[in-house]
mmJSON file of the N, C-alpha and C atoms, coordinates in Angstrom:
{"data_MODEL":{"atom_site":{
"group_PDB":["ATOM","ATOM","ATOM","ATOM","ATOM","ATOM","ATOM","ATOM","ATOM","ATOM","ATOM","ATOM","ATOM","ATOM","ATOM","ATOM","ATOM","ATOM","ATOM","ATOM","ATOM","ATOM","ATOM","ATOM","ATOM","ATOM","ATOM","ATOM","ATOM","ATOM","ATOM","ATOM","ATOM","ATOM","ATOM","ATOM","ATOM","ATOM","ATOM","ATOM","ATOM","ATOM","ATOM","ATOM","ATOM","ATOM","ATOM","ATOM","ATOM","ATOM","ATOM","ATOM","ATOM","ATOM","ATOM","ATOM","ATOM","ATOM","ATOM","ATOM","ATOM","ATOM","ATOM","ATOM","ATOM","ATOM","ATOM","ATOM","ATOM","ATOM","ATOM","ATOM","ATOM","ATOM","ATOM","ATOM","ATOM","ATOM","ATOM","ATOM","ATOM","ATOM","ATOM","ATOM","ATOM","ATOM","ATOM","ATOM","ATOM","ATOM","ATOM","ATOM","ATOM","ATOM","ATOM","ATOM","ATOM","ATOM","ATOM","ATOM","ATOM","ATOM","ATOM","ATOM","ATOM","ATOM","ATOM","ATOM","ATOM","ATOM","ATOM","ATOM","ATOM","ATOM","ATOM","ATOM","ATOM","ATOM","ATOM","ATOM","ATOM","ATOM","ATOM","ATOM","ATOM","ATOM","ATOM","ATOM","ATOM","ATOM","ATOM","ATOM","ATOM","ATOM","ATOM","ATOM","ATOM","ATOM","ATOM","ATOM","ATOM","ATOM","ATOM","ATOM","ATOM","ATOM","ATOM","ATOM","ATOM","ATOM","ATOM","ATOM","ATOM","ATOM","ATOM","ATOM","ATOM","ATOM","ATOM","ATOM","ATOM","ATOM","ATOM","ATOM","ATOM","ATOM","ATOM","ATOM","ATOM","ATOM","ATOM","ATOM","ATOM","ATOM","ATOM","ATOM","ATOM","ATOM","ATOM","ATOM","ATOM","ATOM","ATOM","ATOM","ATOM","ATOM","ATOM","ATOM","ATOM","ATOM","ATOM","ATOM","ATOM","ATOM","ATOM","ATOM","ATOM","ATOM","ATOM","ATOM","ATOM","ATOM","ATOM","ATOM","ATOM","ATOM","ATOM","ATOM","ATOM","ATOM","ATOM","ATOM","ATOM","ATOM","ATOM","ATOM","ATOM","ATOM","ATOM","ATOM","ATOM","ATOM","ATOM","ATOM","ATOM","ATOM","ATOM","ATOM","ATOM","ATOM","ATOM"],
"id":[1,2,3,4,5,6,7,8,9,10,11,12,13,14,15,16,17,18,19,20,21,22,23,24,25,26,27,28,29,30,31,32,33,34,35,36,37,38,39,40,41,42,43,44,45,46,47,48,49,50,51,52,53,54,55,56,57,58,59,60,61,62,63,64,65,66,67,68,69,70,71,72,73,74,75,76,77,78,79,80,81,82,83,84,85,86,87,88,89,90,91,92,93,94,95,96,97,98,99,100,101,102,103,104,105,106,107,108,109,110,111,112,113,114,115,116,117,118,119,120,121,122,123,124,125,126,127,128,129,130,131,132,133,134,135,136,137,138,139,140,141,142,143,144,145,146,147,148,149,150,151,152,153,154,155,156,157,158,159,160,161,162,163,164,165,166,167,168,169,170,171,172,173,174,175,176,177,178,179,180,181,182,183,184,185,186,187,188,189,190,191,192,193,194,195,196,197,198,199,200,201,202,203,204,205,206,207,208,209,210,211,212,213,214,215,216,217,218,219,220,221,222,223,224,225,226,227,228,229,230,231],
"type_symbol":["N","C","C","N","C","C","N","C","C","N","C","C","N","C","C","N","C","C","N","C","C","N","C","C","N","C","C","N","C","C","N","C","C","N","C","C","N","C","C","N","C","C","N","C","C","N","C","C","N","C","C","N","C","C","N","C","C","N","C","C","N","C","C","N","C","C","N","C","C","N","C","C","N","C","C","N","C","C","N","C","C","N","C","C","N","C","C","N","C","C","N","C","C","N","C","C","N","C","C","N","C","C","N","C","C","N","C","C","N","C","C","N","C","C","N","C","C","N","C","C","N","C","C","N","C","C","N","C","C","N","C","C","N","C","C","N","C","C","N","C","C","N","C","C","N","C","C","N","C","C","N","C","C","N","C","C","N","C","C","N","C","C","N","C","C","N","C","C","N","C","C","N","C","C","N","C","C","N","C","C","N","C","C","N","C","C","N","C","C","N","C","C","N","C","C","N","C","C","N","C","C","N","C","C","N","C","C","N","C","C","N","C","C","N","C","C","N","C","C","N","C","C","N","C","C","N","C","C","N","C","C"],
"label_atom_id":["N","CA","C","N","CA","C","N","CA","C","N","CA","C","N","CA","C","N","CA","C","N","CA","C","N","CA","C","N","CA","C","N","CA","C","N","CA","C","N","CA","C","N","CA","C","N","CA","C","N","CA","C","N","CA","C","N","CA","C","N","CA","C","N","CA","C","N","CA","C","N","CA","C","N","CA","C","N","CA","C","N","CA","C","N","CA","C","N","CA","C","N","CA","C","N","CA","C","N","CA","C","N","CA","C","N","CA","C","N","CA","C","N","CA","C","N","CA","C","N","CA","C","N","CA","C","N","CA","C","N","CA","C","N","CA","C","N","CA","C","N","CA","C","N","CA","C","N","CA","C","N","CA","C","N","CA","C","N","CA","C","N","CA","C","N","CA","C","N","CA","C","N","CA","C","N","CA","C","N","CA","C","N","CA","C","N","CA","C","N","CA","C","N","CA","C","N","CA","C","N","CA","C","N","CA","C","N","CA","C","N","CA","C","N","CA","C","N","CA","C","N","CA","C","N","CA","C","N","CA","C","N","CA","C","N","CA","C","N","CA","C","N","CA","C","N","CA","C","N","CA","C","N","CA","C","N","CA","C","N","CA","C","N","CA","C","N","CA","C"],
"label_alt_id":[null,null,null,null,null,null,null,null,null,null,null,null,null,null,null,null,null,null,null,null,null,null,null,null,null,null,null,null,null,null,null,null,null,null,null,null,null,null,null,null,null,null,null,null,null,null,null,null,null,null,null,null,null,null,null,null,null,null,null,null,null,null,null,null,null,null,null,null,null,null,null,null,null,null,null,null,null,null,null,null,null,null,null,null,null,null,null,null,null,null,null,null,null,null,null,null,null,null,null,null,null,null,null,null,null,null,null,null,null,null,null,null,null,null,null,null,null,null,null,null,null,null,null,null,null,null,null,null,null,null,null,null,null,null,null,null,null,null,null,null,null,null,null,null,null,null,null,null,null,null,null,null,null,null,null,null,null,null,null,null,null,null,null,null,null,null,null,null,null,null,null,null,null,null,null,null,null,null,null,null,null,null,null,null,null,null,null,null,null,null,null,null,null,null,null,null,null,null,null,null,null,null,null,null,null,null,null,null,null,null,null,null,null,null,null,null,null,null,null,null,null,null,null,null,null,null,null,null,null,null,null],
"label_comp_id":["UNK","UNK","UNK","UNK","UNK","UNK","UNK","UNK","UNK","UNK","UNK","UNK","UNK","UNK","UNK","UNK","UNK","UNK","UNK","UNK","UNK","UNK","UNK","UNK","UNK","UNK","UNK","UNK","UNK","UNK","UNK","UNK","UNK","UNK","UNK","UNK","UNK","UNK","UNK","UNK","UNK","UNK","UNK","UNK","UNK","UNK","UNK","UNK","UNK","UNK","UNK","UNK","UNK","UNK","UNK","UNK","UNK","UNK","UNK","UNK","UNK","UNK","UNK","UNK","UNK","UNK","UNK","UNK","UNK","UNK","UNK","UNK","UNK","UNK","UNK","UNK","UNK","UNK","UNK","UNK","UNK","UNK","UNK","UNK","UNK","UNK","UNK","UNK","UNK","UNK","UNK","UNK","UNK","UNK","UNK","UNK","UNK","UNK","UNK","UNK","UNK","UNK","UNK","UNK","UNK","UNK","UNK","UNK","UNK","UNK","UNK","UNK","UNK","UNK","UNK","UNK","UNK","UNK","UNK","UNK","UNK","UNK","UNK","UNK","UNK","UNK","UNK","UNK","UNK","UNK","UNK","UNK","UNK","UNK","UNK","UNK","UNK","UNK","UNK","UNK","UNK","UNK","UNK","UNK","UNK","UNK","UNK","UNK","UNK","UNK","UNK","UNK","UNK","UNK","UNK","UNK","UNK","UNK","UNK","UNK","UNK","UNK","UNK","UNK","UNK","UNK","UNK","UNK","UNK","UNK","UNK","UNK","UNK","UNK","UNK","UNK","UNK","UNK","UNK","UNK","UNK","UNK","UNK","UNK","UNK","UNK","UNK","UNK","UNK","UNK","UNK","UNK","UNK","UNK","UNK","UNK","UNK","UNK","UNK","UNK","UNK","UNK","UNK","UNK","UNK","UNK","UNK","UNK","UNK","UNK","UNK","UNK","UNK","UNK","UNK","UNK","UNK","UNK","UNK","UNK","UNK","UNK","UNK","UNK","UNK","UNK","UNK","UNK","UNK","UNK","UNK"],
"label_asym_id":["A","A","A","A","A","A","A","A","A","A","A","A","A","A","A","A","A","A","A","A","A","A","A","A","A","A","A","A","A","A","A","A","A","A","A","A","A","A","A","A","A","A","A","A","A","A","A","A","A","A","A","A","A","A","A","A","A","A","A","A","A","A","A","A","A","A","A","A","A","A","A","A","A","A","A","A","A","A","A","A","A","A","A","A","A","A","A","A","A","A","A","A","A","A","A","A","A","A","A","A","A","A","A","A","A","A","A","A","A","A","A","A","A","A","A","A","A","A","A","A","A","A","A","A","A","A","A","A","A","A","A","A","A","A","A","A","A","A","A","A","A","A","A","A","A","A","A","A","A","A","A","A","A","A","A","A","A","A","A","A","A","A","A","A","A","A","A","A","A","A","A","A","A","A","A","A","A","A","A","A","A","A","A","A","A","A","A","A","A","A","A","A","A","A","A","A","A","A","A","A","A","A","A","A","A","A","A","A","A","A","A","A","A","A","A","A","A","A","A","A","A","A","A","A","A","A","A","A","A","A","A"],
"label_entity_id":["1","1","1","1","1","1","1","1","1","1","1","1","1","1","1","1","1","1","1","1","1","1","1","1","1","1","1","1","1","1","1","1","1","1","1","1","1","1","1","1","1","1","1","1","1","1","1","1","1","1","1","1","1","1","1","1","1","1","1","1","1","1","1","1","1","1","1","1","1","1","1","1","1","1","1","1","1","1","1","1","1","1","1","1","1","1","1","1","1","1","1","1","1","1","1","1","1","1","1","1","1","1","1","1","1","1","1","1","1","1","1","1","1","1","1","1","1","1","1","1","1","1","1","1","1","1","1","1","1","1","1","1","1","1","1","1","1","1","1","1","1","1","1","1","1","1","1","1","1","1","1","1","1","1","1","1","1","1","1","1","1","1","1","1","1","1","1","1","1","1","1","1","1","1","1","1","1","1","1","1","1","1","1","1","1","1","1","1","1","1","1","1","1","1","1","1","1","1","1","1","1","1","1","1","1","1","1","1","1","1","1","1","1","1","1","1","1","1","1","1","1","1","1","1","1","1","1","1","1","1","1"],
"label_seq_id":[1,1,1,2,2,2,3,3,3,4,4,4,5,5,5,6,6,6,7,7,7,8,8,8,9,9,9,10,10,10,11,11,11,12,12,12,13,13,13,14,14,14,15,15,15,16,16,16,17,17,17,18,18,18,19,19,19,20,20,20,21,21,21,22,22,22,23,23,23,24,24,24,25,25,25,26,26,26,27,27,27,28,28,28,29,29,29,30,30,30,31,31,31,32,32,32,33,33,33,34,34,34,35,35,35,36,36,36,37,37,37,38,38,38,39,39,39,40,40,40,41,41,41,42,42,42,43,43,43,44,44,44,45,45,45,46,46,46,47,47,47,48,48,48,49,49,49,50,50,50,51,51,51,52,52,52,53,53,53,54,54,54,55,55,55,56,56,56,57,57,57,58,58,58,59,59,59,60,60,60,61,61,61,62,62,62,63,63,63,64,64,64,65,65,65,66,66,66,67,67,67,68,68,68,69,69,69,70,70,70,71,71,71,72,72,72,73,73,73,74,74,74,75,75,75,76,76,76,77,77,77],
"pdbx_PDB_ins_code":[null,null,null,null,null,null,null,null,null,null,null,null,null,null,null,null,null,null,null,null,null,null,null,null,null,null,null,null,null,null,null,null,null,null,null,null,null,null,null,null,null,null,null,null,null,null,null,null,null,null,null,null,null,null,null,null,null,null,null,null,null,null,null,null,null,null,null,null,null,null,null,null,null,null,null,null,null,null,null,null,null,null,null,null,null,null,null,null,null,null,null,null,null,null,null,null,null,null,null,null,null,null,null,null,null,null,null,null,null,null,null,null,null,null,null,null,null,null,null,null,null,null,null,null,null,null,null,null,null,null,null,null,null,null,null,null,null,null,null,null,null,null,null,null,null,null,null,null,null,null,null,null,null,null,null,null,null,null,null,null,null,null,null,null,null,null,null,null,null,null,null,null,null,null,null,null,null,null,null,null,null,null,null,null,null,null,null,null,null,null,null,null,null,null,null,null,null,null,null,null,null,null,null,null,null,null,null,null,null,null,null,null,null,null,null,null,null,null,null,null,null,null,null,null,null,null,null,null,null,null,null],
"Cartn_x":[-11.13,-10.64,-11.835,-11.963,-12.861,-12.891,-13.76,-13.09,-12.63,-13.162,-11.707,-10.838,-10.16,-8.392,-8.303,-8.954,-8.902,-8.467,-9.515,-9.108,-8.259,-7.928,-6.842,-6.017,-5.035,-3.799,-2.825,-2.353,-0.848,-0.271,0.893,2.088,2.089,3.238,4.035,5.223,5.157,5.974,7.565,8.544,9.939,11.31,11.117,11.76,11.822,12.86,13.089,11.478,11.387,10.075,9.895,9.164,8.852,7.226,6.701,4.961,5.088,6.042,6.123,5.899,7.341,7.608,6.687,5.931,4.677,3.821,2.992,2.354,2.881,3.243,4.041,3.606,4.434,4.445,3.044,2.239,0.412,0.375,0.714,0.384,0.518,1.839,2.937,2.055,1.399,1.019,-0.463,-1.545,-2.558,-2.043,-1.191,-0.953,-0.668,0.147,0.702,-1.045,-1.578,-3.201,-3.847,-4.155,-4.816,-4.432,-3.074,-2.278,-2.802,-2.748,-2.928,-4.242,-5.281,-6.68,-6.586,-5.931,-6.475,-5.417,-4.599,-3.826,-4.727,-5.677,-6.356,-7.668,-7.754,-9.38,-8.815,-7.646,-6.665,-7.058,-6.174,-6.063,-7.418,-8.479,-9.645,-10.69,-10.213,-10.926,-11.813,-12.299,-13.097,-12.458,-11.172,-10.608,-9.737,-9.701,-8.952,-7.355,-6.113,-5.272,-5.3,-5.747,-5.352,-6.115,-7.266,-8.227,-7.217,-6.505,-5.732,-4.015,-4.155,-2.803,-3.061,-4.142,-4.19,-4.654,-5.611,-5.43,-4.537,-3.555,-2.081,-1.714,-1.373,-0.633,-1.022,-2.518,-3.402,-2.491,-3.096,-2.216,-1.166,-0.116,1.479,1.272,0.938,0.772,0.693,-0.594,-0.734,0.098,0.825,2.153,3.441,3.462,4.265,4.66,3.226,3.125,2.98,2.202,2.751,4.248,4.651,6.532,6.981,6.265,7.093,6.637,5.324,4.46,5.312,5.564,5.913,7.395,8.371,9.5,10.609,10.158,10.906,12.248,11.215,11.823,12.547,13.533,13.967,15.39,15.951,17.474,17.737,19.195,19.43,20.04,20.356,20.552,22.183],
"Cartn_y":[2.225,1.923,1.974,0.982,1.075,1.707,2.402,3.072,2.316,1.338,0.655,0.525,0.199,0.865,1.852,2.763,4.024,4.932,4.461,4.649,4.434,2.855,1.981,1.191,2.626,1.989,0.737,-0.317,-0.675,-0.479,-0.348,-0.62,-1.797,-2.009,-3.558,-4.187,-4.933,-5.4,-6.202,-5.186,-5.801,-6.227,-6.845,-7.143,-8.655,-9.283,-10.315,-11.342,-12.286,-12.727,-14.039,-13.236,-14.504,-14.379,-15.593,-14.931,-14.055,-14.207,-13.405,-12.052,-11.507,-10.25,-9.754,-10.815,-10.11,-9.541,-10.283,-9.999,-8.827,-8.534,-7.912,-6.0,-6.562,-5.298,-4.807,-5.674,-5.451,-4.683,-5.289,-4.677,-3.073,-3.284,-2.184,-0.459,-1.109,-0.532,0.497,-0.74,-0.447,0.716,0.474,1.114,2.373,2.656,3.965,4.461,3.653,4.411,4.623,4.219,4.493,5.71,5.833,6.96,8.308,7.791,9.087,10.096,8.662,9.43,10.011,9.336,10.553,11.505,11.443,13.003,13.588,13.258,13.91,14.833,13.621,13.697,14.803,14.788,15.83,17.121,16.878,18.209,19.444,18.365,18.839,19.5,19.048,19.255,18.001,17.025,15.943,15.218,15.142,14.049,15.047,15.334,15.846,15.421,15.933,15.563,14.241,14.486,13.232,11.844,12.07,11.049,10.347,11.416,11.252,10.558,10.599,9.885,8.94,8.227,7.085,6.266,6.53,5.648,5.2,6.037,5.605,4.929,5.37,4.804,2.696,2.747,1.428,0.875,1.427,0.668,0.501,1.383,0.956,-0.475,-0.569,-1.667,-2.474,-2.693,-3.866,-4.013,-3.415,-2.946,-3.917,-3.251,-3.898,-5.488,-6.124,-7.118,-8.11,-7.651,-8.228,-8.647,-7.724,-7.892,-8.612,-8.813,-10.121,-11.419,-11.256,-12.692,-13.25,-12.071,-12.486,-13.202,-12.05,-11.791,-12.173,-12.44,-12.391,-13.217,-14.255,-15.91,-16.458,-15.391,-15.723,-15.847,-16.439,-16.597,-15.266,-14.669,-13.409,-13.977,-12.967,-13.33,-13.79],
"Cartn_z":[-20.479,-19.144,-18.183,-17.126,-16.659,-15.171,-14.822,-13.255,-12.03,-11.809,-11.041,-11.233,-12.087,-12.641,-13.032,-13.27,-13.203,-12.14,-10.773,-9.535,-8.704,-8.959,-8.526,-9.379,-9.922,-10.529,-10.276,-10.705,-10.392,-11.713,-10.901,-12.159,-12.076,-12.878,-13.688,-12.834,-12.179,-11.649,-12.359,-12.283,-12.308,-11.521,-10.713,-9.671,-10.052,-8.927,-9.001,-8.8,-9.522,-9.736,-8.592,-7.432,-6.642,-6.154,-5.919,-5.354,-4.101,-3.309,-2.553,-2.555,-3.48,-4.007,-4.818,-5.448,-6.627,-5.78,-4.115,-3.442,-2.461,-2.301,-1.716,-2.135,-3.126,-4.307,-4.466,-4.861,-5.025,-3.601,-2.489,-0.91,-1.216,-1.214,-0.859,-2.219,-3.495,-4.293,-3.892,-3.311,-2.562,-1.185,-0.513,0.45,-0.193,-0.892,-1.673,-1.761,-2.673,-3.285,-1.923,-1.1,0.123,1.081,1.181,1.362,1.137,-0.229,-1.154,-1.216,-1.07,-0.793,0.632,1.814,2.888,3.202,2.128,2.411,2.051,0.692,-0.141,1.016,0.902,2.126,3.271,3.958,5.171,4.544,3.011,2.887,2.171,1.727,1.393,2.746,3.58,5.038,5.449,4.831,5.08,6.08,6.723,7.409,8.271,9.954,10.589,10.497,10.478,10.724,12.001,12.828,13.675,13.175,12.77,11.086,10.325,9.798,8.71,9.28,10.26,10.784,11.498,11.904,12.774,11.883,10.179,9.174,9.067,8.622,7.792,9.235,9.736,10.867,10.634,10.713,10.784,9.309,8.157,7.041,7.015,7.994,7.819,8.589,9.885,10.617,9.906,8.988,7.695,6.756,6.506,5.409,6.414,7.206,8.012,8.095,8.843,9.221,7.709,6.557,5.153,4.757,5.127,4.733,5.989,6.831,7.602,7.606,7.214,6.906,5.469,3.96,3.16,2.453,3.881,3.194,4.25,5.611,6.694,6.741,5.959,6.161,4.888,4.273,2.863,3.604,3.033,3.032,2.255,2.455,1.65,0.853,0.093,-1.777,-1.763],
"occupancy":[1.0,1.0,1.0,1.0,1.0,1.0,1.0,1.0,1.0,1.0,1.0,1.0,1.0,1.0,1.0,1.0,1.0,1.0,1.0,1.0,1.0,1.0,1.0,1.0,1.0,1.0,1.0,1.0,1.0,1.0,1.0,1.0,1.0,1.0,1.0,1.0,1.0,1.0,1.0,1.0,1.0,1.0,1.0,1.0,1.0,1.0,1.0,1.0,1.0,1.0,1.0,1.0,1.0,1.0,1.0,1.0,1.0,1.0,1.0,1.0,1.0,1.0,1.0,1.0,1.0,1.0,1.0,1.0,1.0,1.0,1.0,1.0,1.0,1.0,1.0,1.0,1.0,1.0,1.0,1.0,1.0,1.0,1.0,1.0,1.0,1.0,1.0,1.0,1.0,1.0,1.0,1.0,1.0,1.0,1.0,1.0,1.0,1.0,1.0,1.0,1.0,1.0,1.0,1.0,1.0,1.0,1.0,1.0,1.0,1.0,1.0,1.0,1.0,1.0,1.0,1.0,1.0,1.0,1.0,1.0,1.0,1.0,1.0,1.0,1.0,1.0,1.0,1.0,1.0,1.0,1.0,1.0,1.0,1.0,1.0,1.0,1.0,1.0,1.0,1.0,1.0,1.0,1.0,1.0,1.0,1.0,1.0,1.0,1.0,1.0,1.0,1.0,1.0,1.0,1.0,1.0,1.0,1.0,1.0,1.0,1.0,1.0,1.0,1.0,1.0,1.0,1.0,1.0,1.0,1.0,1.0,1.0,1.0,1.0,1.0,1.0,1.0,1.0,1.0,1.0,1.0,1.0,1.0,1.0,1.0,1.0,1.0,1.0,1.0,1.0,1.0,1.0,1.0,1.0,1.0,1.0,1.0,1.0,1.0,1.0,1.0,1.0,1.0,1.0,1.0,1.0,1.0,1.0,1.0,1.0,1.0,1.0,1.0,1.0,1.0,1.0,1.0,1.0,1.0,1.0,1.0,1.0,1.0,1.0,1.0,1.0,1.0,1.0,1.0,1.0,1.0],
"B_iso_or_equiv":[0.0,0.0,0.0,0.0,0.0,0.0,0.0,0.0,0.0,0.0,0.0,0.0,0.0,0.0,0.0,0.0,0.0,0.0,0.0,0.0,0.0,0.0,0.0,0.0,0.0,0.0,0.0,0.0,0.0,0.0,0.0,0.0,0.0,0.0,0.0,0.0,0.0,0.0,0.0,0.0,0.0,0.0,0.0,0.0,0.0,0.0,0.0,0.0,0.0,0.0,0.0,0.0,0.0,0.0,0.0,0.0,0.0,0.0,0.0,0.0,0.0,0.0,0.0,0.0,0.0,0.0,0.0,0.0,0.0,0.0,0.0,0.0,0.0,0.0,0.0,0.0,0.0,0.0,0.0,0.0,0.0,0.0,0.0,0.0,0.0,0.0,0.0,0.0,0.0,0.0,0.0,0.0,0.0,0.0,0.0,0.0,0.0,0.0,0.0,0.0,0.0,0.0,0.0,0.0,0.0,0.0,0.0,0.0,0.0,0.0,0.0,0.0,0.0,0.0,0.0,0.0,0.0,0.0,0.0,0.0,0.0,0.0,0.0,0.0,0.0,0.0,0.0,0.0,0.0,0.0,0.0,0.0,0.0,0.0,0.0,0.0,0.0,0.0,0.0,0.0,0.0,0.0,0.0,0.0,0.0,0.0,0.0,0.0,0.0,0.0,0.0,0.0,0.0,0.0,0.0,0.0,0.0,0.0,0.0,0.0,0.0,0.0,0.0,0.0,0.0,0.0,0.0,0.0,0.0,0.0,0.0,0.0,0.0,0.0,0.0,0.0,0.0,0.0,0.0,0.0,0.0,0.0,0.0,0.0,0.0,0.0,0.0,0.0,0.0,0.0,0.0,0.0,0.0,0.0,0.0,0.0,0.0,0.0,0.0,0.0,0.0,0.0,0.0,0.0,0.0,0.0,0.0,0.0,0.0,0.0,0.0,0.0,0.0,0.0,0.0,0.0,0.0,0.0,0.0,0.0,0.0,0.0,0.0,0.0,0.0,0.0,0.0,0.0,0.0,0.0,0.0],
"pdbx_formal_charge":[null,null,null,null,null,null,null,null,null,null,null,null,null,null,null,null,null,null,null,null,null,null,null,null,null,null,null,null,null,null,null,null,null,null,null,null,null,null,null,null,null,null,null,null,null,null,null,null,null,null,null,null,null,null,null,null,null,null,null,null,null,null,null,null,null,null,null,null,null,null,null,null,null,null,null,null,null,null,null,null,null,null,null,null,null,null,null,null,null,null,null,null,null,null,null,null,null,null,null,null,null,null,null,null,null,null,null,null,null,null,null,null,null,null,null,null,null,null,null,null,null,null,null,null,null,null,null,null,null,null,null,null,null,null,null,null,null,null,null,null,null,null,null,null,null,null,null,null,null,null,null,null,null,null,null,null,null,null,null,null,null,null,null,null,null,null,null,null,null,null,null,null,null,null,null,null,null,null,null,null,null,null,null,null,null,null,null,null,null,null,null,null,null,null,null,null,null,null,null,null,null,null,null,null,null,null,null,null,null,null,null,null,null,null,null,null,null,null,null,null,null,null,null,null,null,null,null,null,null,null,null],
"auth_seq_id":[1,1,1,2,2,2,3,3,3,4,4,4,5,5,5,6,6,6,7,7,7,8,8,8,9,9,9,10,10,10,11,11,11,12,12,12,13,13,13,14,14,14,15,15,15,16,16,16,17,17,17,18,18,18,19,19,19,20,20,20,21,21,21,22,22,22,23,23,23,24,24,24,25,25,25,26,26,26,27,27,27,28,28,28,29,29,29,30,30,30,31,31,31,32,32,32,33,33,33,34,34,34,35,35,35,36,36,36,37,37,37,38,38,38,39,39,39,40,40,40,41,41,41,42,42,42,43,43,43,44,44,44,45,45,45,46,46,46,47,47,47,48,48,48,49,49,49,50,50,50,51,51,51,52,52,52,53,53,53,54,54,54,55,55,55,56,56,56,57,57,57,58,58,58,59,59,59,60,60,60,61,61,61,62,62,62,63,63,63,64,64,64,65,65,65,66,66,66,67,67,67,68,68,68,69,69,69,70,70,70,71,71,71,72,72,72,73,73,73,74,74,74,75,75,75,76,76,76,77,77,77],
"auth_comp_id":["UNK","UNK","UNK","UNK","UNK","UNK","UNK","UNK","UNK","UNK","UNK","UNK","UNK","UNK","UNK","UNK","UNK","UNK","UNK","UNK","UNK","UNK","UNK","UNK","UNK","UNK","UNK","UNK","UNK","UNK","UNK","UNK","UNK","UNK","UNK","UNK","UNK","UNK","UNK","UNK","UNK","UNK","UNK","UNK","UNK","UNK","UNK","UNK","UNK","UNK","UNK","UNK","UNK","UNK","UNK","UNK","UNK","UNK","UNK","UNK","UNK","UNK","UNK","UNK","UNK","UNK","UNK","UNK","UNK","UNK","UNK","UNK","UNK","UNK","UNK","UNK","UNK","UNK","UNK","UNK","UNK","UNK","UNK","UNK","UNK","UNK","UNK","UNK","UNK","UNK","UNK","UNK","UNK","UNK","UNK","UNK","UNK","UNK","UNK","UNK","UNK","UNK","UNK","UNK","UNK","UNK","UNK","UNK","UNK","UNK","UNK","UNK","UNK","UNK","UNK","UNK","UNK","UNK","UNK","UNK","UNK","UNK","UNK","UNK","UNK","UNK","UNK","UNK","UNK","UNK","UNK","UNK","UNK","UNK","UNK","UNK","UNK","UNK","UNK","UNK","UNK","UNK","UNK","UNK","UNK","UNK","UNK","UNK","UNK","UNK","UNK","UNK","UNK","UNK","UNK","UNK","UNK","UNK","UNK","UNK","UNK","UNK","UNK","UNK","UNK","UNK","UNK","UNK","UNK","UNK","UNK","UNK","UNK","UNK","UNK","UNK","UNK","UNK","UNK","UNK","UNK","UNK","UNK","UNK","UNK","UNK","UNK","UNK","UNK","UNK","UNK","UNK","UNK","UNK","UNK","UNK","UNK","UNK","UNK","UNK","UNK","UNK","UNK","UNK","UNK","UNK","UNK","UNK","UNK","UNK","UNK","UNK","UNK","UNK","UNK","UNK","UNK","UNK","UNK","UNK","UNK","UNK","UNK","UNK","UNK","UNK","UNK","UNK","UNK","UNK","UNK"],
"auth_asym_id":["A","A","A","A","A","A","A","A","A","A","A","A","A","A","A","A","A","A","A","A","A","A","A","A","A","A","A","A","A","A","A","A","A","A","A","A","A","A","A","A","A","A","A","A","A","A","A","A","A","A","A","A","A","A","A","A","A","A","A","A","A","A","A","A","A","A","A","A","A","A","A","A","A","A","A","A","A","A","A","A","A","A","A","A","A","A","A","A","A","A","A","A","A","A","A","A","A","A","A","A","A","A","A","A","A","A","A","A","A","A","A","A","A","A","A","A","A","A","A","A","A","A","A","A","A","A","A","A","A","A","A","A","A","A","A","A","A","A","A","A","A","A","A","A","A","A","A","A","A","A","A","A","A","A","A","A","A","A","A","A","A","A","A","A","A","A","A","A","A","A","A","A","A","A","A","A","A","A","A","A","A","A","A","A","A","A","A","A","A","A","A","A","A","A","A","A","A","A","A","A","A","A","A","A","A","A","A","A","A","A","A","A","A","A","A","A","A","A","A","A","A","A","A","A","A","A","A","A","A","A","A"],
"auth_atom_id":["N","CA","C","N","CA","C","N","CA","C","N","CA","C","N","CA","C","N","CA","C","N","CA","C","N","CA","C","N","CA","C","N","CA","C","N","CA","C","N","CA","C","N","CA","C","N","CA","C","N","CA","C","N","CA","C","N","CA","C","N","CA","C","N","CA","C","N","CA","C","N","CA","C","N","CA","C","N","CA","C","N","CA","C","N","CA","C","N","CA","C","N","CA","C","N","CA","C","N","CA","C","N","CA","C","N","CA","C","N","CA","C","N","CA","C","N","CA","C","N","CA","C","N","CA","C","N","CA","C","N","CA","C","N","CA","C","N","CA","C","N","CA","C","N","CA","C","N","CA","C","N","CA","C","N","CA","C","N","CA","C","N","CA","C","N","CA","C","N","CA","C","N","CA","C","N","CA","C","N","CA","C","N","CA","C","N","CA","C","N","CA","C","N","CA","C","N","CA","C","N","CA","C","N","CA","C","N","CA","C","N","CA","C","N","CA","C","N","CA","C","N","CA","C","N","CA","C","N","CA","C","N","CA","C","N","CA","C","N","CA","C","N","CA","C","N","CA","C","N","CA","C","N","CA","C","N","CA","C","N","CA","C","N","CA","C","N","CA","C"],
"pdbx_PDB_model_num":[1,1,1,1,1,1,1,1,1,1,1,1,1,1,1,1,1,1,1,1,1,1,1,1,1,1,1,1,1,1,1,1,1,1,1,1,1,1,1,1,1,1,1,1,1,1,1,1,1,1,1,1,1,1,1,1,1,1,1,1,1,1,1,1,1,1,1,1,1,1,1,1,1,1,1,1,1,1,1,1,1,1,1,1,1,1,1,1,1,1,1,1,1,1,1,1,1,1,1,1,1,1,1,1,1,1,1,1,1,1,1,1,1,1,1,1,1,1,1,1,1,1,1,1,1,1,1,1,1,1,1,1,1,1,1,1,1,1,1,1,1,1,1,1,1,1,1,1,1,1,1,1,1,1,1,1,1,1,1,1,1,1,1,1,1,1,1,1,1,1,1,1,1,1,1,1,1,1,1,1,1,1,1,1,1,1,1,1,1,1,1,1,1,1,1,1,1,1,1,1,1,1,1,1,1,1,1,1,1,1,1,1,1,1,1,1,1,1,1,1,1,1,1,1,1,1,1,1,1,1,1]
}}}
């Protein structure tokens, strides 16, 4: 295994199969991993709590605005 997937896991995508939802999912996956390092980084002391919340805060924004660029405009099921 090489350390970029090592570092940066995804899972397997099973959901209904659209490019949308595949992209989406990749987003939504990265965001989880990014997360994760600056809780990491918070709780190691490297990143102040307010550091560590105006990141996330920034990636939800991008999280956000993905799922309306990707998904907004679907007819429901």
């Amino acid at each position: 295994m090489d350390k970029y997937n090592f570092l940066h896991p995804h899972s397997r995508y099973y959901g209904d199969f659209t490019p949308e939802n595949f992209v989406f999912n990749a987003n939504l996956q990265e965001f989880s991993s990014k997360v994760n390092y600056i809780s990491c980084l918070e709780t190691s002391g490297k990143l102040s709590p307010q550091e560590a919340f105006d990141q996330i805060k920034r990636l939800w924004k991008q999280l956000k605005a993905s799922k309306k660029e990707l998904l907004s405009d679907r007819p429901p099921n």
